[in-house]
Structures are given as C-alpha cells and as structure tokens.
PLY file of the C-alpha trace (Angstrom):
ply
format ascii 1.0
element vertex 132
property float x
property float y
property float z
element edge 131
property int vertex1
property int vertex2
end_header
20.27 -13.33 -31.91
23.66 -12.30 -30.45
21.99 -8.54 -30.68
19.61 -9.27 -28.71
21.51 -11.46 -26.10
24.25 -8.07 -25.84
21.19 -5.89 -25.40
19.76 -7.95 -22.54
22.70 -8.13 -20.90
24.04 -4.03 -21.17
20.46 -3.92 -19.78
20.52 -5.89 -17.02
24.01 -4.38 -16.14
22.37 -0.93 -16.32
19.26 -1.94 -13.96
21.96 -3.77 -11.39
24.01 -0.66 -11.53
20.99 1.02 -10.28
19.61 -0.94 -7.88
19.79 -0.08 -4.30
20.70 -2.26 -2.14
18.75 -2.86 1.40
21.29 -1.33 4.33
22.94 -3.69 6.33
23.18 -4.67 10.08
26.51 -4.25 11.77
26.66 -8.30 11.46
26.60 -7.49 7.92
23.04 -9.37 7.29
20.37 -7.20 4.86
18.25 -5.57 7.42
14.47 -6.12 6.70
12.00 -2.96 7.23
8.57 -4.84 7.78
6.51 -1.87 9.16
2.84 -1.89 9.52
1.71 1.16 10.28
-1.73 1.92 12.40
-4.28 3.29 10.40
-6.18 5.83 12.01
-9.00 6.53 9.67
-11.48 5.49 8.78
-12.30 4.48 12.08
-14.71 1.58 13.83
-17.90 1.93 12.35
-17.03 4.86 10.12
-20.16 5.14 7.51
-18.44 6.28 3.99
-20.61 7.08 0.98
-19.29 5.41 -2.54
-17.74 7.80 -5.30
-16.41 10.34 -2.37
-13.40 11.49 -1.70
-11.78 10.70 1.53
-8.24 10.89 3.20
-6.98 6.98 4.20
-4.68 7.93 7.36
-2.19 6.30 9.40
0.57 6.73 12.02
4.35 7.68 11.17
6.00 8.25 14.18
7.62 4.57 14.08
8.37 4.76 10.33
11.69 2.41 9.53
14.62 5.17 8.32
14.20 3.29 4.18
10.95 1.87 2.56
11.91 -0.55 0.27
8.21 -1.59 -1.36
6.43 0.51 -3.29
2.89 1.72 -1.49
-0.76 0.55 -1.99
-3.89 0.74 -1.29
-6.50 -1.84 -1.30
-10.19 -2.17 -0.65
-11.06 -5.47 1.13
-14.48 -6.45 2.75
-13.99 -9.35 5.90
-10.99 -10.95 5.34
-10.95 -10.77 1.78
-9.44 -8.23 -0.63
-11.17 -7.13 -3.61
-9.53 -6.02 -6.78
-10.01 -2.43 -6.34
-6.25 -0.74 -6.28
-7.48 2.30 -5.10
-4.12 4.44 -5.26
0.03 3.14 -5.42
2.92 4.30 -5.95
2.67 7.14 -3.14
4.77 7.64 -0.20
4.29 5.74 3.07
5.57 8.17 5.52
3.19 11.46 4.54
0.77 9.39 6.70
-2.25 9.47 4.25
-3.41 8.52 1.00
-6.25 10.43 -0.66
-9.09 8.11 -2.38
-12.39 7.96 -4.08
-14.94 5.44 -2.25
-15.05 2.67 -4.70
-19.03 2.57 -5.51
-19.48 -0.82 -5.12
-22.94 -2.88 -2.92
-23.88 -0.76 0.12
-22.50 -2.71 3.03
-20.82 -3.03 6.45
-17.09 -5.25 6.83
-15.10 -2.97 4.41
-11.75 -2.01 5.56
-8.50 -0.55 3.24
-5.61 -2.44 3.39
-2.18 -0.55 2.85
0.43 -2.18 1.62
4.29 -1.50 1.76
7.03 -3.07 3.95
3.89 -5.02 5.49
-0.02 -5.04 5.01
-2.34 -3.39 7.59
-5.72 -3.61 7.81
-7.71 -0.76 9.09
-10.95 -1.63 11.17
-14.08 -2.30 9.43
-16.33 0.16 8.20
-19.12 0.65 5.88
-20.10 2.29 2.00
-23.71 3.66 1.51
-24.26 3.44 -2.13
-27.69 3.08 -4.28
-26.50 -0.11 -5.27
-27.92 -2.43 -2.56
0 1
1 2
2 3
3 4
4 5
5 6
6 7
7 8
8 9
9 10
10 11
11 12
12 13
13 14
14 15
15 16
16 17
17 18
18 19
19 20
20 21
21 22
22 23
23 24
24 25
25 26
26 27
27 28
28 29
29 30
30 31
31 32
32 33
33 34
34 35
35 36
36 37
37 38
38 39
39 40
40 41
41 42
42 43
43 44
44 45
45 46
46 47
47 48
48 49
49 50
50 51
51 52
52 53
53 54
54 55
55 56
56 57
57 58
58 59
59 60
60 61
61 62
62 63
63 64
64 65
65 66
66 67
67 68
68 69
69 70
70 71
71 72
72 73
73 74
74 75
75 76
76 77
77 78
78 79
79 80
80 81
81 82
82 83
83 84
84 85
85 86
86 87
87 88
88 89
89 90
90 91
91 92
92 93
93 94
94 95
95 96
96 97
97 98
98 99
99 100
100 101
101 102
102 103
103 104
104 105
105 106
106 107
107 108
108 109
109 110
110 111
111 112
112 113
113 114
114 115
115 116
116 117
117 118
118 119
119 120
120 121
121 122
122 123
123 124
124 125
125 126
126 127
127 128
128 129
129 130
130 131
C-alpha cells in the first residue's frame, strides 16, 4: 500500500511539474481566453450529403495569443447536440477542421458546434442521406 501511495504521489508531482499554467493579468489574476470563433462554413442553408468529406471553417483573425482547451467538433441538430464527435484534438487557430458528414436521417436544423475556449454554433444546415 505505501508503494502505491509513493507512486501516486511522484506521479502527481511529475504531471504538476508539467502543467502549464494560464498567463496572468498585470493584477496578477489568471487571465481567461473564452474565444468563440465565427464559423464560416457551412453556411445558411448549406445542403451537405452524409458520408462526405467537407472542410468545417471559421475565423482566426481574433484568436486569444494561448488556447488552453483542447478542440472539438460536434454535430448538433436545433439546439441539441448529438453524440457524434466528429474530430478533437486539432488546433483551433488553422481555422478549419476536415470531417466526414455523419450519415445519419436526411434533414434540415443541423449545425457543428466547435468547441475550445468557448462553443460556437455554426448556422443551420442540412444532410441528404438515403436514410429518411
């Protein structure tokens, strides 16, 4: 038991070590990054067919000098999100995200939702599929 309690803690010494911490302000508080970038495409009405390819896009000119989250990429329909993770783990400021259309029910109200230092919605659009 007192292995494993010496283990845990060289471990958690090791991670801390690691860690980077979030700059701070010049009054010395942790300066938060929330950025929600615009997404550009898919546009209003875009029509997108399931199981292609497509390149999720948004703006970077107002991009906060550290991202502190790790990136996603959601599928939501309305104001609800589905389970689809359609890609993580990339970086926010290259300003898109390449995806495969989940195939999912042909309809209108879908929108991707990126997720980061904030969550942005892009506007609604719809997947033709043969599932109807």
């Amino acid at each position: 038991m007192q292995f494993l309690t010496a283990l845990f803690a060289a471990a958690s010494l090791f991670v801390a070590a690691r860690a980077t911490p979030a700059p701070l302000s010049s009054s010395g508080v942790h300066q938060l990054d929330v950025w929600s970038p615009n997404i550009t495409f898919p546009t209003e009405g875009s029509v997108l067919a399931a199981k292609s390819m497509v390149n999720v896009t948004w703006e970077t000119n107002n991009a906060p000098p550290v991202i502190s989250n790790g990136a996603m990429l959601l599928l939501g329909k309305g104001n609800e999100d589905y389970p689809f993770i359609l890609a993580k783990g990339f970086d926010l400021r290259s300003g898109y995200v390449e995806v495969e259309v989940p195939y999912v029910i042909s309809g209108d109200s879908y929108n991707f939702v990126v997720f980061g230092d904030s969550g942005n919605a892009s506007p609604s659009f719809t997947i033709t599929s043969d599932v109807l």
